[in-house]
N, C-alpha and C positions, 0 to 999 in steps of 0.2 A: 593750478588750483586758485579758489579766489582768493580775495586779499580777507573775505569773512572768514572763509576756513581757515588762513593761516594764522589768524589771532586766534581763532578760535583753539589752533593748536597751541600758541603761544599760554594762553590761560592754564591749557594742560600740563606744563611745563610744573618741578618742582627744583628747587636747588636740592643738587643731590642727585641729582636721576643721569643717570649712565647712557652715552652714545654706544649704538650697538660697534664690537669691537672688529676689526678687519684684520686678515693675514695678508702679510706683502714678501714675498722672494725674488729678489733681485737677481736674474739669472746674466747668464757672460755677455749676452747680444744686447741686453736691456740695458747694463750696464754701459755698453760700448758705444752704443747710440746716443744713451743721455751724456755722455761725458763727452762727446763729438759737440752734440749740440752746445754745452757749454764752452765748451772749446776748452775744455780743463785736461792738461796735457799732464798732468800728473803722474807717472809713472804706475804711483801704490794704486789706481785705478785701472788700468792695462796690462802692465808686465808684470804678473805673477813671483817669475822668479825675482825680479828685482823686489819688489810686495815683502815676497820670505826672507829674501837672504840680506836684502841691504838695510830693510826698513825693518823688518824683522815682524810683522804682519805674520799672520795664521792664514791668509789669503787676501785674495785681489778687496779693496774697501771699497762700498760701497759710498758714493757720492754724499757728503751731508746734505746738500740741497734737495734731494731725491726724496731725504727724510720731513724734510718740509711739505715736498709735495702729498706724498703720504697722510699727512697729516690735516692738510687741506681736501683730499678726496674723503677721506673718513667722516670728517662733520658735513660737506657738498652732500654725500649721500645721506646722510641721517635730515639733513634740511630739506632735499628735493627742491621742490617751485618752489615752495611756502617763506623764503628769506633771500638773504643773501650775507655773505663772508664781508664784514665793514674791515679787520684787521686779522692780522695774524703774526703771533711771534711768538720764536723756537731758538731751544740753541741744541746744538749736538754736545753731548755731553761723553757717548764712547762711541767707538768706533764698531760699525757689523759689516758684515761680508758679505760676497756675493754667492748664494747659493745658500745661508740664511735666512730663515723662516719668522720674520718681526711680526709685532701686532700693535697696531695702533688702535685707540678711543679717547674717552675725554667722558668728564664729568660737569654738568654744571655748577656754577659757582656761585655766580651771583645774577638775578633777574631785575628788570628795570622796565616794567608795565608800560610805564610814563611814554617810553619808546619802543617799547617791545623787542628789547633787546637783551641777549643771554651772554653772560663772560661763561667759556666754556675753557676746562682746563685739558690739554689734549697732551698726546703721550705716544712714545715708539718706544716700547720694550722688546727683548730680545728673548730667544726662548726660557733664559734660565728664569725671567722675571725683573731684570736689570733694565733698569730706567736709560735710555737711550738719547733721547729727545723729549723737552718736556717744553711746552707751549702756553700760550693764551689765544683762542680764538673769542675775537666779536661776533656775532650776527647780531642782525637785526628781521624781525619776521614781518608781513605784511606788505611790501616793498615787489610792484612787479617793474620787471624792465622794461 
C-alpha cells in the first residue's frame, strides 16, 4: 500500500475504535514445537501428568510467550502494509491451556498525528471473558521497509 493511503488510513483512525478480534487454540504439537524452540524445558508445558498431579494445572499451560505472539499477529493483521509494530508490552496475568480457545484484540488509546502513531491497548482473554494478557502496542503508520 502507499505511504498516501496509509495515512490516509491513519486520519481514519478514532480513539476508541476496536482491532478486529482473533481466536487462537494452542493444540499438543504447536505447543511442543514452540516450547522446543524456546528451549523451555518446563515440565507444566509437556508432561501432562506431572501439569495435573504435581503442579496441579487442569492441563498441559500454554507458553506465556506464545501469548505475546498472539498478541502481535492480532494488530500485524489489523495494520497490514499500511505501518509497522514500533513496541510492544504484555504481561501474563493467568494461566490457559492447551486445547483452549483465547481471543485476542485491542482498542486504541491514544493517537499522535504529529507522527502518525496509535498506542493500542491489546488483550488475550480466555473464554469465560477473563483477562489473560493485557498489553501496549505502538505502531506507527506510513513507514515502508
Amino acid at each position: 500500500m502507499s505511504v498516501a493511503l496509509s495515512v490516509q488510513r491513519f486520519a481514519a483512525l478514532r480513539v476508541g475504535d476496536s482491532l478486529p478480534e482473533r481466536d487462537f487454540e494452542c493444540g499438543n504439537v504447536q505447543q511442543m514445537l514452540y516450547n522446543a524452540a524456546l528451549w523451555n524445558g518446563h515440565r507444566i508445558h509437556f508432561d501432562e501428568p506431572y501439569a495435573r498431579e504435581v503442579e496441579g494445572y487442569p492441563g498441559l499451560v500454554v507458553a506465556g510467550p506464545l501469548l505475546g505472539d498472539w498478541l502481535h499477529q492480532c494488530v500485524e493483521e489489523w495494520l497490514e502494509d499500511d505501518g509497522r509494530i514500533l513496541s510492544i508490552d504484555y504481561s501474563n496475568r493467568a494461566a490457559c491451556y492447551v486445547g483452549e480457545v483465547v481471543t485476542s484484540g485491542g482498542t486504541i488509546k491514544a493517537l499522535r498525528p504529529e507522527s502518525k502513531e496509535a498506542d493500542i491497548d491489546v488483550f488475550v482473554r480466555n473464554a469465560e471473558g477473563a483477562l489473560v494478557a493485557p498489553g501496549t502496542v505502538v505502531v506507527r503508520f506510513g513507514e515502508s521497509w
